[in-house]
NUVOPA-373689 format. One record per atom (N, C-alpha, C, O): residue in three letters; y, x, z. Coordinates in steps of 0.05 Angstrom, whole numbers, padded with zeros to 5 digits, always signed. Layout:
BEGIN
alaYXZ/...
//
This chain:
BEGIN
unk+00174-00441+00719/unk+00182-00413+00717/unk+00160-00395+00728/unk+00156-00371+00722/unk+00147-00410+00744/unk+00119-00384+00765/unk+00101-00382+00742/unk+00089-00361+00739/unk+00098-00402+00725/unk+00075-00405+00704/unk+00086-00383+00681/unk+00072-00368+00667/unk+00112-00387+00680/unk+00119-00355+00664/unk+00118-00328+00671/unk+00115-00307+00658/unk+00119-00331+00690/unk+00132-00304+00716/unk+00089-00286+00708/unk+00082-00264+00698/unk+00074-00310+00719/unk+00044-00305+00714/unk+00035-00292+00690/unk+00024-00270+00690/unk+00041-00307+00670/unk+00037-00303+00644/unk+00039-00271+00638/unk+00021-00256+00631/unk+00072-00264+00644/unk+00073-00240+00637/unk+00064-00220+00646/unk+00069-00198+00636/unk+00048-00223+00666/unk+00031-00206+00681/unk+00006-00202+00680/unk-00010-00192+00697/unk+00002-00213+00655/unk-00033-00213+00652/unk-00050-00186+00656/unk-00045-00167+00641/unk-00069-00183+00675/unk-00079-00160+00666/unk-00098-00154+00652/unk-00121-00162+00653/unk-00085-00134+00635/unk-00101-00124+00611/unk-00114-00104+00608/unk-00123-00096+00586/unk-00119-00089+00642/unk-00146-00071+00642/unk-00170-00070+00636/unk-00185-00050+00634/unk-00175-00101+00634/unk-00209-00105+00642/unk-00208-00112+00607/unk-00228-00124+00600/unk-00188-00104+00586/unk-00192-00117+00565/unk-00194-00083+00549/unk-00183-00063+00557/unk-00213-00084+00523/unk-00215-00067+00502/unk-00186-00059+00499/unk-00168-00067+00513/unk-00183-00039+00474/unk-00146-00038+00465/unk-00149-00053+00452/unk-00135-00071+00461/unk-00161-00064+00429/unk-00157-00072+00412/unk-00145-00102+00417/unk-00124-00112+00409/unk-00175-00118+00438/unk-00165-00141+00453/unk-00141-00144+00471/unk-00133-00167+00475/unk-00129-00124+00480/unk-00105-00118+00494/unk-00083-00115+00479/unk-00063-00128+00483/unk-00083-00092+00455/unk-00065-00108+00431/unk-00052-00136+00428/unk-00029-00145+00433/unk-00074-00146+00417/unk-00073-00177+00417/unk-00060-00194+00433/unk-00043-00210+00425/unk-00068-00191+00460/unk-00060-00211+00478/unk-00036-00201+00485/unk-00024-00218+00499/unk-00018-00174+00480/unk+00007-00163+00491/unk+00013-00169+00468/unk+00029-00151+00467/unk+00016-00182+00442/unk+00028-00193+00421/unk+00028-00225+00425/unk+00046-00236+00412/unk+00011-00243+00440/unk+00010-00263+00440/unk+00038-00270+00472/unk+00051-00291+00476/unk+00038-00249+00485/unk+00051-00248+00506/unk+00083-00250+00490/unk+00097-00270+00492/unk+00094-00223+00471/unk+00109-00217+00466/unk+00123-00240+00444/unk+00147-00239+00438/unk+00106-00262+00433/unk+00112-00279+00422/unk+00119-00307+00433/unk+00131-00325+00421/unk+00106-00307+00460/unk+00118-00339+00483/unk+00142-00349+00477/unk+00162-00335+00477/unk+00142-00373+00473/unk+00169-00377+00470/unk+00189-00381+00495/unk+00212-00390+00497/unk+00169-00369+00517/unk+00183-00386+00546/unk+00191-00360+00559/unk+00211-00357+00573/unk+00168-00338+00550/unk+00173-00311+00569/unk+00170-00287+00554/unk+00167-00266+00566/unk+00170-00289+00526/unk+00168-00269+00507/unk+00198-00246+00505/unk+00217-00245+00520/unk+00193-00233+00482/unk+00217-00216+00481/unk+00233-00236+00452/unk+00224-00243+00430/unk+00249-00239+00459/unk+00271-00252+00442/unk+00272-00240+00406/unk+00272-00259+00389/unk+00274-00221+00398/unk+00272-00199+00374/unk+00239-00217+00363/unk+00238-00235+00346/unk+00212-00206+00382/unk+00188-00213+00370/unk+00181-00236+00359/unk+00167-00242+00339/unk+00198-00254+00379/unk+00201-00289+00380/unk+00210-00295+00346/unk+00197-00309+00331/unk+00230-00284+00341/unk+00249-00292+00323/unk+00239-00279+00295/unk+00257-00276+00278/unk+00217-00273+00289/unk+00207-00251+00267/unk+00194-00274+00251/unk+00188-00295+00262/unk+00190-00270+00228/unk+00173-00287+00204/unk+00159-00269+00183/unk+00171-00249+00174/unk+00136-00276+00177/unk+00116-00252+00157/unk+00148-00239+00137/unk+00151-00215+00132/unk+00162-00254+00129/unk+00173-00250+00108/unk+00199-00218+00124/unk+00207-00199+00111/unk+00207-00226+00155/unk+00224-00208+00165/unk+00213-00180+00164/unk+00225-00160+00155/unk+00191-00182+00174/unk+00173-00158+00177/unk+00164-00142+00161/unk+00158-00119+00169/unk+00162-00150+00134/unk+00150-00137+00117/unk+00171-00107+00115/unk+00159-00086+00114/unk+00190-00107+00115/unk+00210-00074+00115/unk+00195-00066+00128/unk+00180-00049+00117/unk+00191-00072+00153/unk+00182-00058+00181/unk+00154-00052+00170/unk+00149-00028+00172/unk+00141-00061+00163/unk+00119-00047+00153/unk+00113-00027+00131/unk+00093-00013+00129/unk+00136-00028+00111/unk+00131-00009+00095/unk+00137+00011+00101/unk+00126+00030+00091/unk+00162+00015+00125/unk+00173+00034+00138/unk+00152+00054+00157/unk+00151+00078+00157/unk+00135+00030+00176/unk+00115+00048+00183/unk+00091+00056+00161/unk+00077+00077+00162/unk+00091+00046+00152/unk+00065+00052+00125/unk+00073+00089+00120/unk+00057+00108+00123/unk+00099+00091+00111/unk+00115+00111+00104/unk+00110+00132+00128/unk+00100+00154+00123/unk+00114+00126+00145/unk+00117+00148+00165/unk+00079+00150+00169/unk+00067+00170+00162/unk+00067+00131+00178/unk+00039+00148+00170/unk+00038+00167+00148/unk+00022+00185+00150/unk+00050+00166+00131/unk+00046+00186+00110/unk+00054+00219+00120/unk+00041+00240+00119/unk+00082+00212+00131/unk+00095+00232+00135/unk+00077+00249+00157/unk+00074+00273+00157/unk+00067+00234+00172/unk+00056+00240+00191/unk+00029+00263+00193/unk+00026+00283+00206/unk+00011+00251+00174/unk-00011+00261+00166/unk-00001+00290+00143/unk-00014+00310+00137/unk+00027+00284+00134/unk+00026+00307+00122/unk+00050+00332+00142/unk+00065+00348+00133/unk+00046+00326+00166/unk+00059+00340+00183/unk+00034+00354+00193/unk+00039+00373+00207/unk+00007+00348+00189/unk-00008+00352+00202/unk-00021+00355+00235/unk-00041+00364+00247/unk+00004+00339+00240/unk+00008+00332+00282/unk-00018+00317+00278/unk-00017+00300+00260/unk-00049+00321+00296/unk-00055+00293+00308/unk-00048+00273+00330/unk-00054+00249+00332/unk-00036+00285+00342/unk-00015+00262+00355/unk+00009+00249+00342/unk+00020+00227+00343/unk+00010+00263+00335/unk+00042+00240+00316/unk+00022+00223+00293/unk+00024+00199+00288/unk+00009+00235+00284/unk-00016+00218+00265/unk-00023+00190+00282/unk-00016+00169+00272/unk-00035+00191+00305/unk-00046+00173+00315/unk-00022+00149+00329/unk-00024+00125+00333/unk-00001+00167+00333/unk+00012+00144+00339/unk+00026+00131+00326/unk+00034+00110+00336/unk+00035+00136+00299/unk+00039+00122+00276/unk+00019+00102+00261/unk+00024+00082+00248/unk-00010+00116+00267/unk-00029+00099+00257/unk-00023+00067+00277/unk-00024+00044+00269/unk-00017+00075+00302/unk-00023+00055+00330/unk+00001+00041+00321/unk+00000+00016+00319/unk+00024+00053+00314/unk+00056+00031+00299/unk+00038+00013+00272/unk+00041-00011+00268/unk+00023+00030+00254/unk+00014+00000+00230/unk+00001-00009+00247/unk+00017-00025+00259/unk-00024-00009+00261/unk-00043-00027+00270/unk-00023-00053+00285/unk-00030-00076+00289/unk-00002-00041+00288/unk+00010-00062+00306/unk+00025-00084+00291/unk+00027-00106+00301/unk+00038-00076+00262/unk+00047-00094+00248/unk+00017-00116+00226/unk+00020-00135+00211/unk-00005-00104+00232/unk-00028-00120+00227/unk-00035-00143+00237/unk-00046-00163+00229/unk-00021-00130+00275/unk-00030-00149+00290/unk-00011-00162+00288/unk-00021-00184+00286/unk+00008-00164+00288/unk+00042-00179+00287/unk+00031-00202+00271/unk+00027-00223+00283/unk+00026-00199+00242/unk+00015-00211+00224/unk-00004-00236+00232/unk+00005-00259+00234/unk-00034-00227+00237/unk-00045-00239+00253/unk-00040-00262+00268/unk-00049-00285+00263/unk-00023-00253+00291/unk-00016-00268+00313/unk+00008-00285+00292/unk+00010-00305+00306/unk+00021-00288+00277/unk+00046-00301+00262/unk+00027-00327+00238/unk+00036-00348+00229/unk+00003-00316+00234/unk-00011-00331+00220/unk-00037-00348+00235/unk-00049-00367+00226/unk-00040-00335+00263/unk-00055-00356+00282/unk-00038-00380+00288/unk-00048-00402+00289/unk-00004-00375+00292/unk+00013-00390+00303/unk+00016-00418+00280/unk+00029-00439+00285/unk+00001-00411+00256/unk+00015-00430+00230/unk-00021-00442+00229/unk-00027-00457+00210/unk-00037-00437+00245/unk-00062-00446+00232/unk-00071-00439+00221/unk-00094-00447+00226/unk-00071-00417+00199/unk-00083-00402+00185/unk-00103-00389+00187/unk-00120-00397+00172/unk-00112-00368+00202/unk-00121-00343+00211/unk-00117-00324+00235/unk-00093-00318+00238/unk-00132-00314+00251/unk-00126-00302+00267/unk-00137-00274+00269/unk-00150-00274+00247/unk-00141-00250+00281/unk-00144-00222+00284/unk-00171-00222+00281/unk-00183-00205+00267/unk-00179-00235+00290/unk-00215-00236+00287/unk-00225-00254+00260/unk-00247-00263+00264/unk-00216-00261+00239/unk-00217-00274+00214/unk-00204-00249+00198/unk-00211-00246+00174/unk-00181-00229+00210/unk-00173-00216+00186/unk-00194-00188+00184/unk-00193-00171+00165/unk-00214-00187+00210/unk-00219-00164+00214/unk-00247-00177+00205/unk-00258-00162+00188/unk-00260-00197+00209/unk-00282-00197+00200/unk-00289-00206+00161/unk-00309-00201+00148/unk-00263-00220+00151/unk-00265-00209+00125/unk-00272-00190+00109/unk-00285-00188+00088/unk-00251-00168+00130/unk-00260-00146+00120/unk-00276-00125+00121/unk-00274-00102+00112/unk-00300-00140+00142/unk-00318-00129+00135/unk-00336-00144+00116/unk-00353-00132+00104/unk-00333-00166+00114/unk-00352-00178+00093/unk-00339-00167+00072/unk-00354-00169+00053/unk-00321-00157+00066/unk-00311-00146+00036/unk-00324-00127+00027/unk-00334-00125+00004/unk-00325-00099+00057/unk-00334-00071+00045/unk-00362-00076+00046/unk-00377-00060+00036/unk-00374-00101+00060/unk-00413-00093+00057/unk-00415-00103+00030/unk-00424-00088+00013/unk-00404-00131+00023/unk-00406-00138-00002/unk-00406-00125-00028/unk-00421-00128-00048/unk-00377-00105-00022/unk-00374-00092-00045/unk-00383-00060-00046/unk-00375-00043-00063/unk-00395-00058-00032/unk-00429-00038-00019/unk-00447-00034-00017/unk-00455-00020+00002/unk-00467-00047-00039/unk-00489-00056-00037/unk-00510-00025-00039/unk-00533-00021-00033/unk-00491-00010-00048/unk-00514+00017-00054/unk-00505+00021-00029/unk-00508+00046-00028/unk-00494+00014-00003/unk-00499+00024+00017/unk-00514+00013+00046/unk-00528+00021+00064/unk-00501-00011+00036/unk-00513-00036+00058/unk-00541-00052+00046/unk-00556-00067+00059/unk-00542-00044+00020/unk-00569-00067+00022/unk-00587-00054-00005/unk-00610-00052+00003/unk-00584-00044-00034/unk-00603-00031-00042/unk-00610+00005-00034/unk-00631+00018-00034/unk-00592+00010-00029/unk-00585+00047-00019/unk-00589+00054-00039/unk-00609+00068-00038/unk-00577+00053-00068/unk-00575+00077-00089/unk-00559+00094-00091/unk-00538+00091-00079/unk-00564+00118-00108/unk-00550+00132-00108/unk-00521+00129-00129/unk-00523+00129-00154/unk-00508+00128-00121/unk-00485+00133-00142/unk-00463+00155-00152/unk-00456+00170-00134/unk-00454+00157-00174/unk-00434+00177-00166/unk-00403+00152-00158/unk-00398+00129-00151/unk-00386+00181-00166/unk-00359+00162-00151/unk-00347+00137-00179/unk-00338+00114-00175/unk-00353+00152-00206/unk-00349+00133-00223/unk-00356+00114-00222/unk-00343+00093-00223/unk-00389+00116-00218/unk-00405+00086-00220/unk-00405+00070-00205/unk-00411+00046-00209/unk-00394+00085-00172/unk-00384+00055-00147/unk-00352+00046-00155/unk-00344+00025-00146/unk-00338+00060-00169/unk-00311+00050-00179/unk-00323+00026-00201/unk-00313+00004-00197/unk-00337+00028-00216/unk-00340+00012-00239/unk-00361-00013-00218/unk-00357-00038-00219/unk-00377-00002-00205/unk-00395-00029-00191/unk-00365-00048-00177/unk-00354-00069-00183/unk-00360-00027-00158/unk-00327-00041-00143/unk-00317-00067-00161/unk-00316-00090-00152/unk-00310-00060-00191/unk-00287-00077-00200/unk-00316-00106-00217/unk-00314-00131-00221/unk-00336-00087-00223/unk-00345-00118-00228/unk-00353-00135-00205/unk-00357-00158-00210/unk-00356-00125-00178/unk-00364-00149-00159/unk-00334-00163-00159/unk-00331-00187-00161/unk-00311-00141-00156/unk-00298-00161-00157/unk-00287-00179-00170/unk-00275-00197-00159/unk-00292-00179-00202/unk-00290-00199-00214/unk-00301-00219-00213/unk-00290-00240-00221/unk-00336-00216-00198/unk-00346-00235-00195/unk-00342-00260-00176/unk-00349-00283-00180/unk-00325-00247-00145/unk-00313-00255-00130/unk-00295-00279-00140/unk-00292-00301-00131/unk-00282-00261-00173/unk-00266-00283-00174/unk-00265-00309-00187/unk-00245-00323-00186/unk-00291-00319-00202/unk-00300-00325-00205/unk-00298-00358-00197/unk-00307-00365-00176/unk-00285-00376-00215/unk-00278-00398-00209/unk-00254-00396-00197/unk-00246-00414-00182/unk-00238-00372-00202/unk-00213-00382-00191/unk-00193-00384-00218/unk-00200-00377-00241/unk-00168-00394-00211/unk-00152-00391-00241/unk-00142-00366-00254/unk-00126-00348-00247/unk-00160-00371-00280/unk-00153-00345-00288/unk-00121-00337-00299/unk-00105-00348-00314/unk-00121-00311-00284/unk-00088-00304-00289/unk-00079-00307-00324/unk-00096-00309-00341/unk-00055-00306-00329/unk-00044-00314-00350/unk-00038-00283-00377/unk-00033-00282-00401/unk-00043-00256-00349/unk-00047-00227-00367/unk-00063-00215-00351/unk-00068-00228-00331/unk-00073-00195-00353/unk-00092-00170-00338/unk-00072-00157-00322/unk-00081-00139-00308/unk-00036-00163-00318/unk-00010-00147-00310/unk-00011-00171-00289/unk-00006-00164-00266/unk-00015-00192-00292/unk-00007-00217-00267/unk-00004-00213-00235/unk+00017-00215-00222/unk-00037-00206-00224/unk-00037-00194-00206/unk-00028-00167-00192/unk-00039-00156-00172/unk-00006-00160-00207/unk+00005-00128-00191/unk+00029-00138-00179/unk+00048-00151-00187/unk+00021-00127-00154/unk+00039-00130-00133/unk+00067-00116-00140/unk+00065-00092-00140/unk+00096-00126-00146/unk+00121-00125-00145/unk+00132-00114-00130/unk+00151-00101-00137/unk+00120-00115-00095/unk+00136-00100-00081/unk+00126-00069-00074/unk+00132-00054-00056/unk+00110-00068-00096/unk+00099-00038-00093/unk+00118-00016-00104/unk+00125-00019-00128/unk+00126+00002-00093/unk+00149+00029-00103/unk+00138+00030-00139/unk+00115+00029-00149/unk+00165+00032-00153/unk+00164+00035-00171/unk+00137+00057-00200/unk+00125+00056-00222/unk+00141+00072-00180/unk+00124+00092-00181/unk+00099+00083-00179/unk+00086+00089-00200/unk+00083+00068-00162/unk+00061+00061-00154/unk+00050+00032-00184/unk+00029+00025-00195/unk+00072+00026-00185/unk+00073-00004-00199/unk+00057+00004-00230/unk+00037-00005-00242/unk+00081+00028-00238/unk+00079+00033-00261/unk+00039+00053-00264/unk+00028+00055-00286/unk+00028+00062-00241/unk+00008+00065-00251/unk-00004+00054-00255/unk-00014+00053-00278/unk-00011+00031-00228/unk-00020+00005-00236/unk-00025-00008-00259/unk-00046-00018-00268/unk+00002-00008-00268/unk+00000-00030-00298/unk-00014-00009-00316/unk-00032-00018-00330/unk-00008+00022-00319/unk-00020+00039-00337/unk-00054+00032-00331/unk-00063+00018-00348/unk-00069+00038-00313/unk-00089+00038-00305/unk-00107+00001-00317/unk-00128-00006-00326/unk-00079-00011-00310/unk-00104-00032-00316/unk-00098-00040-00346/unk-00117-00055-00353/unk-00088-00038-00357/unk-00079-00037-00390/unk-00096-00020-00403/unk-00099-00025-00427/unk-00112+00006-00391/unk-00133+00035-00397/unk-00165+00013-00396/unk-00184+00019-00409/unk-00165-00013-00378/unk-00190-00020-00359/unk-00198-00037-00388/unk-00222-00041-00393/unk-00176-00047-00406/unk-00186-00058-00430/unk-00174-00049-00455/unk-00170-00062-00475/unk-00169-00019-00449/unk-00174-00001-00483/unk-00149+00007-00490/unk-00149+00027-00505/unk-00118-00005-00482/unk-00098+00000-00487/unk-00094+00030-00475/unk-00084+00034-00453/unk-00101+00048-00490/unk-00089+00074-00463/unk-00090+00093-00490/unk-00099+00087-00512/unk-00076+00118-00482/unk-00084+00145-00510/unk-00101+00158-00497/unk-00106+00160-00473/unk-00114+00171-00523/unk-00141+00178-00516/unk-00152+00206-00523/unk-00171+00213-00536/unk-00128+00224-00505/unk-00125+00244-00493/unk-00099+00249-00485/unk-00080+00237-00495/unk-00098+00267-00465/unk-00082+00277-00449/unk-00058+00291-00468/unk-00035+00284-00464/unk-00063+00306-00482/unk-00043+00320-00505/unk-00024+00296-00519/unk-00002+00301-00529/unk-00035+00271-00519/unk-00017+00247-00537/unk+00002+00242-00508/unk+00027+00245-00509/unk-00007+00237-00492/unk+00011+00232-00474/unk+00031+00250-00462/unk+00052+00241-00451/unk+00025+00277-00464/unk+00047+00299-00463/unk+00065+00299-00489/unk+00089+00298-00486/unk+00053+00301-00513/unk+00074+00291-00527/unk+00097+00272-00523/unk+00121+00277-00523/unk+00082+00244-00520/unk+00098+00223-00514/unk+00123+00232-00492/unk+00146+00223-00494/unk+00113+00252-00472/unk+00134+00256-00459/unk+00159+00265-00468/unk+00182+00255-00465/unk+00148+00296-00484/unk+00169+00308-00505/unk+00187+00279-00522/unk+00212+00281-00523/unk+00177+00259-00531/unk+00192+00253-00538/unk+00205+00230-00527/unk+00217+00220-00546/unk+00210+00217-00507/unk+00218+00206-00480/unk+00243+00220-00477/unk+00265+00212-00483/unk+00234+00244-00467/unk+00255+00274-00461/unk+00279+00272-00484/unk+00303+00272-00479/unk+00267+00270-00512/unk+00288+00280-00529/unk+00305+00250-00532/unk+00329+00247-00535/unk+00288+00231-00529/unk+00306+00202-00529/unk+00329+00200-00508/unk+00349+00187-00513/unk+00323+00212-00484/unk+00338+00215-00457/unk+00362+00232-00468/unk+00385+00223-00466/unk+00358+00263-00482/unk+00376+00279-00492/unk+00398+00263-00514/unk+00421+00271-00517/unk+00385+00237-00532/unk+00408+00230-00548/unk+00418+00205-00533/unk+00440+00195-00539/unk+00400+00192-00510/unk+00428+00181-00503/unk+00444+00177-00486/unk+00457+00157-00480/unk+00444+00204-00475/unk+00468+00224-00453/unk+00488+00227-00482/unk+00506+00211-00484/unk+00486+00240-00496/unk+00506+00248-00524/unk+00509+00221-00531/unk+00525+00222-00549/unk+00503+00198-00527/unk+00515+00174-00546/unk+00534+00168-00518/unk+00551+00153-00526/unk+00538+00172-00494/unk+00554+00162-00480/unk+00548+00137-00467/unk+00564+00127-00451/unk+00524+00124-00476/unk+00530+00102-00463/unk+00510+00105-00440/unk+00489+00119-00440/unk+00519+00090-00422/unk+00501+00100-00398/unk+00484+00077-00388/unk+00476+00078-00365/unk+00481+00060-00399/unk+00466+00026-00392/unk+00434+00040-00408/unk+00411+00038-00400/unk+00447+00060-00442/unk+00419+00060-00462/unk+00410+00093-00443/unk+00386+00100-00442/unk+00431+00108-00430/unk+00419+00123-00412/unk+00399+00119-00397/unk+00378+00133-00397/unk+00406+00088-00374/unk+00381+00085-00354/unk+00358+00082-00371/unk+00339+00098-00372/unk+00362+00059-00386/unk+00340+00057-00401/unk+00320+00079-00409/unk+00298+00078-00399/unk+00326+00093-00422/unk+00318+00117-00436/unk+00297+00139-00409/unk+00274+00145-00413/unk+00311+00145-00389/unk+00307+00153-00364/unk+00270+00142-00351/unk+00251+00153-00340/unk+00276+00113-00362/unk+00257+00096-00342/unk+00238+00099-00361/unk+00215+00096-00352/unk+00239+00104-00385/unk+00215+00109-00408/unk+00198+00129-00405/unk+00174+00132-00408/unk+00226+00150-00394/unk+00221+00185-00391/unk+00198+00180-00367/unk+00176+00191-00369/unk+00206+00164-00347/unk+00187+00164-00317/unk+00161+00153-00322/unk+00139+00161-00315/unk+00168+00132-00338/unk+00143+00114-00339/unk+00119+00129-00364/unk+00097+00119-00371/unk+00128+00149-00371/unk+00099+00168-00389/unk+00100+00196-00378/unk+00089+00213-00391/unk+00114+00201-00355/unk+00111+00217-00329/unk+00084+00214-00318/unk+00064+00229-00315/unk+00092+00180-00310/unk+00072+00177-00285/unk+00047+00174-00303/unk+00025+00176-00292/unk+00047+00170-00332/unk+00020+00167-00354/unk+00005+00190-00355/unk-00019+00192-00357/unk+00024+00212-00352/unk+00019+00236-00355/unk-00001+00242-00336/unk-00025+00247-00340/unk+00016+00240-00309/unk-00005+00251-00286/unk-00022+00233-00286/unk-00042+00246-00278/unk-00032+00205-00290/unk-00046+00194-00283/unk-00074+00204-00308/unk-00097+00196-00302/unk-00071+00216-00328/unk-00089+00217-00346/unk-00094+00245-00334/unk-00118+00253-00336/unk-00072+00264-00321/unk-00089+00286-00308/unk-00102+00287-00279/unk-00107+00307-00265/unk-00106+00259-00272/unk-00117+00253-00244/unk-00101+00258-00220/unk-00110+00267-00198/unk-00080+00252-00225/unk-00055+00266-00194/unk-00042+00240-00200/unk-00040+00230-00223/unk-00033+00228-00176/unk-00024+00214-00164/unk+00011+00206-00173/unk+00021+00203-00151/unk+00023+00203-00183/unk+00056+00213-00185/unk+00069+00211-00158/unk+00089+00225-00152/unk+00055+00190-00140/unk+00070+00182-00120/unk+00077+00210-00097/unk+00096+00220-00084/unk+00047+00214-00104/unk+00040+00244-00084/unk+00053+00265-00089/unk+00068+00278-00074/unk+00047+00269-00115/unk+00066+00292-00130/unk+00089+00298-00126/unk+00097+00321-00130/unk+00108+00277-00118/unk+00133+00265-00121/unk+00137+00273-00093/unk+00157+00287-00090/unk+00123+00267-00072/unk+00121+00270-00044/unk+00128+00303-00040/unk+00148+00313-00030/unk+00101+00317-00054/unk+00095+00345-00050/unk+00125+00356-00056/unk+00137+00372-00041/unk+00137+00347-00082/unk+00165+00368-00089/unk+00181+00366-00070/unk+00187+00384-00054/unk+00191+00341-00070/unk+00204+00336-00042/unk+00209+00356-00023/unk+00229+00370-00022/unk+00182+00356-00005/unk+00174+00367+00015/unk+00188+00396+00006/unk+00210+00406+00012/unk+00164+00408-00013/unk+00169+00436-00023/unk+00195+00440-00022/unk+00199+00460-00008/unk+00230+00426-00035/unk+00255+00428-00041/unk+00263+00431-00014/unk+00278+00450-00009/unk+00256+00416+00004/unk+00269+00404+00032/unk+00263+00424+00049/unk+00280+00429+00067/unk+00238+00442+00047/unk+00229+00465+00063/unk+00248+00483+00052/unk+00264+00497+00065/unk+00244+00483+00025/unk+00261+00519+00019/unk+00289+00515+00022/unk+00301+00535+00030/unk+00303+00494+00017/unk+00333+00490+00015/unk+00328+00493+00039/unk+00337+00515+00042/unk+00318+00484+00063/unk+00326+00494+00093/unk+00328+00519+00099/unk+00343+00531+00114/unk+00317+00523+00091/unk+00314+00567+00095/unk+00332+00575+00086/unk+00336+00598+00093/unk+00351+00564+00069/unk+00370+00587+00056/unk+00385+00577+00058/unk+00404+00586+00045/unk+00392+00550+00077/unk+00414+00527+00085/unk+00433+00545+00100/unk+00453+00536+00110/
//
């Protein structure tokens, strides 16, 4: 029990934060002297908890607090490290493998910055970006569509640009902005006949067509839907308070 009693007393002055992080997560995970909740967590429990803080960074930065900014940033950094320390425990990887990847990722996929210094604009490091990374991938199995790799648990919203965007990356896209506002008009009018047909199953349907050449829309006028979606929000939630 003294060998626990010790443990939890490490001091972590003489340590960086970042290294102090760490070791107050390797603490909080003991199975002998840890906190019981941290103990009991698996990548798969956590993941809410992370989208949740993901979210509130958002909120945060658009509260414009730098203190509430920073300490929301300090809540993700910590489910990074959670991570980490949950995948050191399995063999896998540890904080210093997830952090030094990624820097081999951004020099790699940086060469006009780290190693020839050209000039680029933002298009041409977007287009350099996706061919290194194809090259990356290179000997691995190739996916079964160009849709394979999009992440599922991404907000609906986010998903559907995704798939628009990479469906655009090999030619499937309209090819101007006016076809896709159309398309909306008529989304819209499909939504209007099937509220009047009553059925409300060909309703949702109809709805999710309406959203999904929404988010086509903004995405062909360079805005975000997710953001967009954010901003009204905000904007409704402010003025309905004022006159609440």
């Amino acid at each position: 029990m003294q060998s626990h009693q010790r443990q939890q007393f490490i001091d972590l002055t003489q340590s960086d934060p970042v290294t102090a992080l760490v070791k107050i997560m390797q603490q909080l995970r003991d199975p002998h002297s840890g906190c019981p909740w941290d103990i009991g967590q698996t990548m798969q429990t956590i993941i809410p908890h992370t989208i949740e803080e993901t979210y509130e960074v958002a909120d945060a930065i658009y509260s414009g607090d730098p203190q509430h900014i920073k300490e929301e940033l300090g809540d993700l950094l910590f489910q990074v490290v959670f991570y980490a320390q949950l995948g050191q425990e399995q063999g896998w990887f540890d904080f210093d493998d997830v952090a030094q990847g990624m820097c081999d990722k951004l020099i790699r996929r940086h060469p006009h910055v780290f190693t020839d210094q050209s000039e680029l604009t933002a298009q041409q490091v977007e287009a350099q970006w996706d061919a290194i990374k194809q090259t990356e991938k290179a000997g691995l199995p190739i996916p079964t569509s160009i849709l394979a790799n999009i992440p599922t648990g991404m907000t609906p919203l986010m998903q559907a640009h995704k798939i628009q965007k990479a469906c655009a990356k090999v030619g499937f896209d309209w090819s101007d902005i006016a076809s896709v506002a159309d398309k909306v008009k008529e989304e819209l009018a499909e939504v209007q006949a099937a509220i009047a047909s009553g059925d409300q199953a060909h309703v949702q349907e109809e709805i999710g067509d309406l959203l999904f050449a929404v988010v086509n829309l903004a995405r062909h006028a360079g805005v975000k839907s997710e953001v967009a979606l954010q901003q009204a929000n905000r904007k409704f939630t402010t003025r309905f308070m004022q006159v609440e």
